[in-house]
N, C-alpha and C positions, 0 to 999 in steps of 0.2 A: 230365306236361304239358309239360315242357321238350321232351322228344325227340319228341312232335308238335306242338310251338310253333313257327313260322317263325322265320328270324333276323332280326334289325333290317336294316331297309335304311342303307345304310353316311351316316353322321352323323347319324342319328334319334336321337330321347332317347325317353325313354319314353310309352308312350302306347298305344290299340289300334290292332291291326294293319288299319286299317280296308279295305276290300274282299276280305280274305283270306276264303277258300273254310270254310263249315262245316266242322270235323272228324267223320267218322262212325264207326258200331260197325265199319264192314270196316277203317276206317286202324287200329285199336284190334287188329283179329282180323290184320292182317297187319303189324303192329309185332311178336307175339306166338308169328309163323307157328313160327317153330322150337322153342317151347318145349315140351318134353315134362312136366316137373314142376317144379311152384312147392313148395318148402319155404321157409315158415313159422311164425318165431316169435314169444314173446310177443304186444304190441301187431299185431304184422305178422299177425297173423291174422284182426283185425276188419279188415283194409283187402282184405287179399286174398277173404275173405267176401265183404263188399260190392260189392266190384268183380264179382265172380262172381257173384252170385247178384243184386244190385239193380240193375235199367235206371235208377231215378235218380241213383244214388249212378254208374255210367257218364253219363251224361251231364253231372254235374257234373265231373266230372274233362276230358272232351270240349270243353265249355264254358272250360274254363281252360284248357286248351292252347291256345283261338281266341284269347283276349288275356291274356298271360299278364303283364300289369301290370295286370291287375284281378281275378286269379287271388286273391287275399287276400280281394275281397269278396264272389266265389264262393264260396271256402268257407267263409266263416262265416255269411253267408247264406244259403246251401244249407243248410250239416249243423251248423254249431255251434248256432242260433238254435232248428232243431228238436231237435235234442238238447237244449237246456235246460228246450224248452218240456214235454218225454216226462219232467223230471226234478219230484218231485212239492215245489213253492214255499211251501207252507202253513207249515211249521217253519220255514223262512229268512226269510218276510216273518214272523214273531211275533217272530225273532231279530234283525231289520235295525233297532232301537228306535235304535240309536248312530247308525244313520249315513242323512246326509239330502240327498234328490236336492232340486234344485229348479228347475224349468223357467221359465225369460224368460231374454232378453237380461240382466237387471241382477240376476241371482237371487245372493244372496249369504249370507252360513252361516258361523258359526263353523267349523273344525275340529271333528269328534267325538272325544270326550276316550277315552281309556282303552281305544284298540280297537290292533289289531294285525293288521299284513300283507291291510289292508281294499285290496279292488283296485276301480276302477272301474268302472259299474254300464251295462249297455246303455240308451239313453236308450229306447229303445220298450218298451224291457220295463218301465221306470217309469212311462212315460205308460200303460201297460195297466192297473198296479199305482196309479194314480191319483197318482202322487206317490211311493213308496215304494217302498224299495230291493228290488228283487228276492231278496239274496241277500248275506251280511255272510260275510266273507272266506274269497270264491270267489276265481276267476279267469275268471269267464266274461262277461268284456269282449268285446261282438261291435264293431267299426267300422262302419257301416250307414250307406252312403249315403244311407238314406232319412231318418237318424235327424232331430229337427228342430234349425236353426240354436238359438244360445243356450242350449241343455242344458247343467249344468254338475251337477258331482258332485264332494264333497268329500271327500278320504279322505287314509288317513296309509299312509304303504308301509311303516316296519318300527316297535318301539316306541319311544316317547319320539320321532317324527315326529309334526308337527303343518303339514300342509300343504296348500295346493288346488289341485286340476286341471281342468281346466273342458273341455267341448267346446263350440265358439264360432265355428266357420266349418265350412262344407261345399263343396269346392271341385268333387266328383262324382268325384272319384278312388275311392270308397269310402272314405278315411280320413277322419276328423274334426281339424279343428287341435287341437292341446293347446297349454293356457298353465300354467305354474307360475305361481300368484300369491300365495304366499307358503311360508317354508321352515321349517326344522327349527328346534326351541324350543334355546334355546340349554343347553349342557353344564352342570348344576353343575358348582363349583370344585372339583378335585380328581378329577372322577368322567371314568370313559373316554366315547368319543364311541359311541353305538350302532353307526356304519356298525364301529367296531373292534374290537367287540364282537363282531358278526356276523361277522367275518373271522376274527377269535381260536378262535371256537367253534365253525367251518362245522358242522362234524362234528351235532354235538347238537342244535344249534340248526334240523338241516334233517330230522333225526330228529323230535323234536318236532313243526315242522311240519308232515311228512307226516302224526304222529297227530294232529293237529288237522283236514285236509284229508279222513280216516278219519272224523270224529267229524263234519265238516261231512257226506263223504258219506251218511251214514247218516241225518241229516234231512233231506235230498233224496229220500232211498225212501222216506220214510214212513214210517219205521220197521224199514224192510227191512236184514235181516241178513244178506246174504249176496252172495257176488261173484257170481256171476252173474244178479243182481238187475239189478246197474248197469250187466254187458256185455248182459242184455237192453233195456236202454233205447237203448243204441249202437244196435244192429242194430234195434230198430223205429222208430229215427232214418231210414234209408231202407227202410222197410217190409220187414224181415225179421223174419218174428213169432218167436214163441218155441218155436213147434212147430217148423214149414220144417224138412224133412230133407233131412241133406246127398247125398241122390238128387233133388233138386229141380231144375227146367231152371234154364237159367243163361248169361249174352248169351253172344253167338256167340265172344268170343276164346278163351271159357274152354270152349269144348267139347269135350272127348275129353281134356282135360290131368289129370293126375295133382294132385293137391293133399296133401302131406305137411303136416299140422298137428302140430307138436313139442309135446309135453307131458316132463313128470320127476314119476316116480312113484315117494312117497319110500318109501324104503325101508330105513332107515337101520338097522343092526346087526350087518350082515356086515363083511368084514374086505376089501374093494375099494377103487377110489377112491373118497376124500370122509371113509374109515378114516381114524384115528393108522397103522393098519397099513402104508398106502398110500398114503400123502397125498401124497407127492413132495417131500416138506420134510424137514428134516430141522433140527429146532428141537429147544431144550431139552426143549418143555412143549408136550404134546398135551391142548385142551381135552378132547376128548374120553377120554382115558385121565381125567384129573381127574375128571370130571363124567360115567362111565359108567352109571350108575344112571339121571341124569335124562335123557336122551336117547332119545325115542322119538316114533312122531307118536302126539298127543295128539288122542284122537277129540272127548272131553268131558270135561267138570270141572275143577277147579282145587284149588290145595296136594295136598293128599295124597291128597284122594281125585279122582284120573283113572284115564280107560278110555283104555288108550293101544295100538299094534301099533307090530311091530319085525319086521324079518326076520329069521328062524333066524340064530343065529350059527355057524360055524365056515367057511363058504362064501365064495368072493371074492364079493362081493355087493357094487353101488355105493351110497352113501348114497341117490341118487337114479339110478334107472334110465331112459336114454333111451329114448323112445319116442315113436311119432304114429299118429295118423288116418290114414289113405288113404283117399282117395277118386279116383273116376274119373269128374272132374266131367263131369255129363248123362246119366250110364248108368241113370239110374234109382234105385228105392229098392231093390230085387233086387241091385243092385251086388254083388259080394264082391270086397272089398280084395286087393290083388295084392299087397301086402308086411303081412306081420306086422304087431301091434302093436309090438311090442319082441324084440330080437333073442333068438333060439329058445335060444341056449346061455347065454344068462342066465335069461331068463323062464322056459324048461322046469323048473328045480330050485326055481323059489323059491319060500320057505315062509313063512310070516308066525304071529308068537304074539301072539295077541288077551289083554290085562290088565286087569282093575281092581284093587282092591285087597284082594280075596279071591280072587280067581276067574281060570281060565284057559282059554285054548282054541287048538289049533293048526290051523293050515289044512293042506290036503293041497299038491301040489306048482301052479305059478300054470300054468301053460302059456301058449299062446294061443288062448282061450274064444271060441266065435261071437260072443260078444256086442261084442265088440273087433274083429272079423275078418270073421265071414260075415254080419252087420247093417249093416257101416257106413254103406249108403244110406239106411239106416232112422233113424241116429242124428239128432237134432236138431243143427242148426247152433253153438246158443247154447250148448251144454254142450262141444260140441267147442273151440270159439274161448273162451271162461268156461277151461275148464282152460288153455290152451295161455299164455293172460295174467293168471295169477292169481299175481300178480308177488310179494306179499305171504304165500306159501301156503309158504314156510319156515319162517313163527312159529310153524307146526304142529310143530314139533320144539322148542320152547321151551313147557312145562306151564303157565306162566302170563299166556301172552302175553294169552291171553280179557282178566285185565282192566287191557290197555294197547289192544288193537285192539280197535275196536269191530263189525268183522264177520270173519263167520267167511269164511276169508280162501281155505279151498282147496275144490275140486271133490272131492267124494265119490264115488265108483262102486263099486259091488257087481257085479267081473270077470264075473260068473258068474250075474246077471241075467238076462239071454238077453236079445237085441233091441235096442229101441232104447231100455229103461227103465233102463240102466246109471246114468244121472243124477238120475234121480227115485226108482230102490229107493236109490241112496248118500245119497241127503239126506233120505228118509224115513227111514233108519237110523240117520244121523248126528242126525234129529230125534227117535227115540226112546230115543236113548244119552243125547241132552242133557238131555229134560225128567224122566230117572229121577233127576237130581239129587246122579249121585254112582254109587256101583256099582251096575254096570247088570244084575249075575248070570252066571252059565252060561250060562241057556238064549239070553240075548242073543249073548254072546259066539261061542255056536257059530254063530249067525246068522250073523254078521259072518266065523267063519271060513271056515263053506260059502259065501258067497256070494263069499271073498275084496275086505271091503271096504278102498280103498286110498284115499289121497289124493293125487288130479293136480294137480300146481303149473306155474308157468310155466314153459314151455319153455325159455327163456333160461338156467337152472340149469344146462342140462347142456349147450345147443349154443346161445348168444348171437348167431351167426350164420346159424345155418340151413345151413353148407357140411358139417358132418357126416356131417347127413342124406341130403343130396344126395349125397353120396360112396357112402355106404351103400345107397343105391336104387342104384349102378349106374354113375352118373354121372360121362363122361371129361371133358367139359365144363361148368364152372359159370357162370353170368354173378351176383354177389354185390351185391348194394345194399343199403350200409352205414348206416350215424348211429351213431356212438360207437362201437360195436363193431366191431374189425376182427380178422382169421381170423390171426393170427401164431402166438396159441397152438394152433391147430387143428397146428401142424409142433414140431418136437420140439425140445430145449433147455430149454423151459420148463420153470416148477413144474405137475402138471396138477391144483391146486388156487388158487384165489384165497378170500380170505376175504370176509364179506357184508360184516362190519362189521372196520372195519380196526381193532380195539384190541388194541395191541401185537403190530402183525403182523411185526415183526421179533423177538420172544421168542418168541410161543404160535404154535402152531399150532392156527387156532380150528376147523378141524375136530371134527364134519358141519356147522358152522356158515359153510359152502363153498362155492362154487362149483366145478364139476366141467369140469375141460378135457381131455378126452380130445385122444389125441394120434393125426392120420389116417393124418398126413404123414411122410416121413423125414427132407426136407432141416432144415437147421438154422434155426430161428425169425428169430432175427436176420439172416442173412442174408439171408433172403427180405424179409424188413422192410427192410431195405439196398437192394437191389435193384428194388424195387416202386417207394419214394423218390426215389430217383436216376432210374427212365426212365418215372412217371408223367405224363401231362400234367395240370396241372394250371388248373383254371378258377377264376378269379379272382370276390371276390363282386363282385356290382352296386352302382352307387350309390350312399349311404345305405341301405344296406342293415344292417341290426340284431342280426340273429341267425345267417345264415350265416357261416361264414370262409371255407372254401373248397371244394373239388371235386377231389378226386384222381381220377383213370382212368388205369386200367393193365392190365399180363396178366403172371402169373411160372407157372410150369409146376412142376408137383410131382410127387410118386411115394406111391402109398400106401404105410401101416407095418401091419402087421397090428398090428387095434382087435377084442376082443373081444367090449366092450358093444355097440358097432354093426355088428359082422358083417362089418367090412370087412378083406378079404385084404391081404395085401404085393404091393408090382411093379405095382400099375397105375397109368400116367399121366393125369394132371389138369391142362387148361388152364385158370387160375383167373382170370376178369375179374371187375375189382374197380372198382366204382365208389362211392367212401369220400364222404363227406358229414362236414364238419366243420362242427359248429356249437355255441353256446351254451348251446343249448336243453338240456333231459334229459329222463328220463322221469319219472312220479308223481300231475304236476298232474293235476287231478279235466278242466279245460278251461280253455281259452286262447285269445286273439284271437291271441298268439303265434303259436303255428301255423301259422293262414294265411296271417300274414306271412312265415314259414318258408317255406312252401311255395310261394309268392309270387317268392323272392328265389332258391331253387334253380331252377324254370324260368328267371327273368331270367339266371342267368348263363353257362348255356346260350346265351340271344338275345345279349348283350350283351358277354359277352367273343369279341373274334376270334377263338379257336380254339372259338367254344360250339359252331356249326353243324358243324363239321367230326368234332369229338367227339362230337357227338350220332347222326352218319353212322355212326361206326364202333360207338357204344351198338346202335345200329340193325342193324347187321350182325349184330352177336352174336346178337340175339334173333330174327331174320325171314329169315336168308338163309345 
C-alpha cells in the first residue's frame, strides 16, 4: 500500500488523499511487472495466497493504498471482522462469564476479578451478542468506525491489574478514543510489582501465554484439532475455500509467476545440520547426544507408548529438510512444478524408520514422488500454506508435547499418495495412528512407510527469510521484505544453528531443538550487516505512530558458497535489495487490531517522511522495470 500510496502534499498532516485517482489491478500488475518468483514463508504464505488467488483480499489492499491514513480501518474491517466472524463463538461467549461489555454513555462496571491478559472487545460484535463479550482473552479488538459512541468495556491487561478502558468518542478516523479510568490495585508490602514480574520472567511467561492463546484457539474451532483448521478459516476469510487448487486463476499481477511456498520437513536423525554432529557450535553439552533416544517426530501417543519416525541414521541428513511447493501461478491444475520438491541430492537417499513400541518398519529411499511434483496444480491451497505456517510443528519432536499443546500442531502427508490427496491420506493416517490408542502394529507401520508419511512444519525453520529459496531457484536478483528477520545469517561466519528455546544457550547445545541456517553466501555475515547499516536509507516512523520503529532500504551484493540442502552452486553473484521493517509487533497472536495499525504506520511512512516517495521510486524500480 505504501508504494502505491501517493506522497503527502508538502505541509499536509494526515488525512485522505481526497481527489487522488482509484488504484487498479493493472497499477498492481505493473508494480509486479518484473517479478518472476515470489518465495514464501511461514505467515508470508497466507498473504501471498490471498493476494493471488482472492479479487477481495486485492482490492482491499488497493483500497488502502488510496488513503493510506485509513488503511488501519480497511483492514480490520475488511479481513479481521470477517475472520472472527468464520471463527466458531459458541465456547468463548460460555467462557466470557468474567468479563462485562456495557453499552451507554454512563455504562459503568466493576473490574472483573480474577482474569488475565483480558484485551478489549469489538463494540459491534457485543451489540450482535446482546450485551456479551464476544470472546475472553483474545486479541481480536477490531477499531470500527461504525462502532457506536459510548461503548465501553472493562478489562485488566496482565494479573493482579484491575483497570478500565472505555471507547467513548468516534472522531471517523476509524479509531475510537480510549480513556483509562482507573489503574492497577496497589502492590502488597513486600511483594514485586507485576509489570517486574513480566519483565523478570519474559521468557516463560510468553511461553505460557502462547499455550493459553493454543487452548483459546481451539474453542474457537469448536472443537477443532488441528492447524490447518484455523489457516482454513484465514483463507475463507476472503473466499478461498478449502478445496481451491493451487491450478486455480488468480488476478492478473500474479499470472505466469512462479510461487515457491517453503515448508521443513522434519526429518530428524541423520548426522547433518541441526545434528550434535553438525550444529556449528561447538559447546560442552549436545542436547541431543544427552537425550538421543527421545528425539524423534512423534506421529501419536504419549509416555512410552509412541509411534514415532526418524531418518536412517549414518547419512548427512538435516534435522529438518528444506523444501517447497512450486507452482506456476494460472497454468492450470495440469501444471507440473518446474523445481523439485526438495533438493535431489538430499531427498533422493532418504530413508525414514517407522516405530511404536513393539513394532518396526523402514521405508524405501524418498525421492521426489508425483505427488509433490507432477500434481502440484492439483494440490489444495490450504494444505500448501497450513504446512509452510505451522510455526508450532517442532513440538513434534518433543513425545510429550500432546499434553501441553492442545492441537496437533504439524501438516501430515503421505509423499507417495499420488495427486492432490497428499493432505488428506497424512491426516487420515495420522487419524488412524491416534485413535489405536497407543501401538499402532506392523501392518500400520508398513502403511506409513510405503506411503512415506512425513511431518511438514513452518517453513521459517530452515529459511526465515525466503532468500535461500530464491537463491536456489536460480535467482541473480533478490528484492527481500523483511519484519524481524533479516538475511545475515544466510552469509557465512555464523553459527548455522540458533536455538528455539534459548535455555542455557551459552552451555548446551539444544540441538534438533534448532533452528537451521544454511549458509548460501561467502562474504562474511558481519560485514555485510556493517555495510547494509552504514549506506541504507533509512525511513523514519510517522507520527504517533505505535508499533513501527523504522524502515531500512538498501542493496549489498554477494557471491554464492556451495549449499548442498538447497542445490546451490559456488561463484554466482547476487544483488540483494532489502527492505527491513522494524517494529514491535511479533509473531503468535491468534489476531490483533495491532496489525492494521501496523500496516497503517508502514505505508504512512513511506507518504510522510521526505525521503518516503523517493524510496518508494526506487522499491519500484526493483520490482517493475
Amino acid at each position: 500500500a505504501g508504494l502505491l500510496g501517493p506522497p503527502a502534499p508538502a505541509g499536509s498532516g494526515a488525512g485522505a488523499d481526497a481527489g487522488a485517482a482509484a488504484f487498479t489491478a493493472d497499477d498492481l500488475r505493473e508494480l509486479f511487472a518484473r517479478v518472476d518468483t515470489m518465495s514464501t514463508t511461514s505467515g508470508g504464505a497466507w498473504y501471498a495466497a490471498m493476494l493471488a488467488y482472492s479479487p477481495a483480499f486485492q482490492d482491499q489492499l488497493l483500497r488502502m493504498a488510496q488513503d493510506v491514513d485509513a488503511a488501519s480501518g480497511v483492514y480490520n474491517n475488511g479481513w479481521l471482522l470477517p475472520f472472527t466472524a468464520n471463527l466458531n463463538n459458541r465456547h468463548a461467549v460460555q467462557n466470557a462469564t468474567s468479563l462485562v461489555v456495557k453499552l451507554g454513555k454512563n455504562g459503568q462496571n466493576e473490574c472483573p476479578p480474577d482474569t488475565e491478559d483480558l484485551s478489549l472487545e469489538d463494540c459491534e460484535g457485543a451489540l450482535s451478542m446482546k450485551g456479551k463479550a464476544i470472546a475472553k482473552r483474545t486479541d481480536f479488538l477490531v477499531d470500527s468506525p461504525t462502532a457506536p459512541k459510548g461503548c465501553y468495556v472493562h478489562t485488566c491487561g496482565f494479573p493482579g491489574c484491575k483497570y478500565k478502558r472505555s471507547f467513548n468518542t468516534n472522531d471517523g478516523s476509524g479509531r475510537l478514543g480510549r480513556k483509562k479510568l482507573c489503574t492497577p490495585e496497589p502492590v502488597p508490602a513486600g511483594g514485586a510489582s507485576d509489570a517486574g514480574h513480566e519483565r523478570g520472567h519474559a521468557w516463560w511467561r510468553k511461553l505460557l501465554r502462547s499455550i493459553s492463546e493454543l487452548n483459546q484457539l481451539r474453542e474457537f474451532l469448536d472443537g477443532g484439532d488441528h492447524w490447518d483448521t484455523f489457516v482454513n478459516r484465514i483463507l475463507r476469510t476472503v473466499n478461498i475455500s478449502e478445496e481451491l487448487p493451487a491450478g486455480a486463476d488468480v488476478n492478473p499481477w500474479a499470472e505466469g509467476k512462479q510461487w515457491l511456498s517453503t515448508v521443513s520437513m522434519v526429518s530428524e536423525g541423520g548426522e547433518g545440520i541441526g545434528s550434535c554432529r553438525s550444529s556449528g557450535k561447538v559447546l560442552p553439552v549436545c542436547l541431543g547426544s544427552l537425550l538421543d533416544d527421545v528425539f524423534a517426530a512423534t506421529i501419536s501417543g504419549t509416555g512410552r507408548r509412541l509411534t514415532t519416525y526418524r531418518a536412517s541414521r549414518g547419512r548427512a541428513t538435516p534435522s529438518m529438510v528444506p523444501a517447497a511447493f512450486s507452482v506456476r501461478l494460472g497454468k492450470g491444475v495440469e501444471h507440473v512444478a518446474e523445481r523439485p520438491f526438495c533438493t535431489p541430492g538430499t531427498c533422493d537417499h532418504l530413508e525414514f524408520d517407522y516405530a511404536d513400541e513393539q513394532e518396526k518398519a523402514h521405508s524405501a529411499p524418498l525421492g521426489n514422488e508425483p505427488s509433490y511434483f507432477t500434481h502440484t496444480g492439483r494440490l489444495p491451497i490450504s494444505g500448501i500454506t497450513g504446512a509452510s505456517s505451522a510455526f508450532l510443528g517442532v513440538t513434534t519432536l518433543l513425545p510429550h508435547a500432546a499434553k501441553v499443546v492442545p492441537l496437533e500442531t504439524s501438516i501430515w502427508t503421505m509423499h507417495k499418495s499420488g495427486g492432490p490427496d497428499i493432505f488428506r491420506a497424512g491426516r487420515e493416517m495420522w487419524g488412524r495412528a491416534v485413535s489405536s490408542g497407543g501401538a499402532v502394529g506392523k501392518e500400520l507401520l508398513d502403511d506409513m512407510a510405503r506411503g512415506h508419511m512425513v511431518s511438514l512444519i513452518d517453513g521459517g525453520m530452515t529459511d526465515g527469510t525466503g532468500v535461500r529459496h530464491a537463491v536456489a531457484a536460480g535467482a541473480t536478483e533478490v528484492v527481500a521484505f523483511l519484519s524481524g528477520a533479516a538475511p545475515w545469517r544466510c552469509f557465512s561466519g555464523k553459527p548455522t544453528t540458533r536455538p528455539i528455546i534459548p535455555f542455557f544457550g551459552h552451555l548446551v547445545d539444544m540441538c534438533p531443538l534448532c533452528v537451521l541456517e544454511h549458509q548460501v553466501f561467502q562474504e562474511d555475515s558481519t560485514e555485510k550487516e556493517r555495510e547494509f547499516t552504514k549506506t541504507a536509507v533509512v525511513l523514519k516512523k510517522p507520527p504517533k505512530a505505535r508499533w513501527l520503529k523504522k524502515i531500512l532500504v538498501g542493496t549489498v551484493n554477494a557471491t554464492t558458497r556451495a549449499c548442498a540442502d538447497y542445490g546451490v552452486e559456488a561463484g554466482r553473484r547476487v544483488t540483494l535489495h532489502l527492505v527491513q521493517v522494524q517494529t514491535k509487533l511479533g509473531v503468535g497472536r491468534i489476531g490483533n487490531h495491532a496489525y492494521g495499525e501496523f500496516a497503517q504506520e508502514v505505508a504512512q511512512a513511506f507518504k510522510y517522511d521526505p525521503k518516503g516517495p523517493a524510496v518508494a521510486a526506487t522499491i519500484g524500480g526493483w520490482l517493475s522495470r
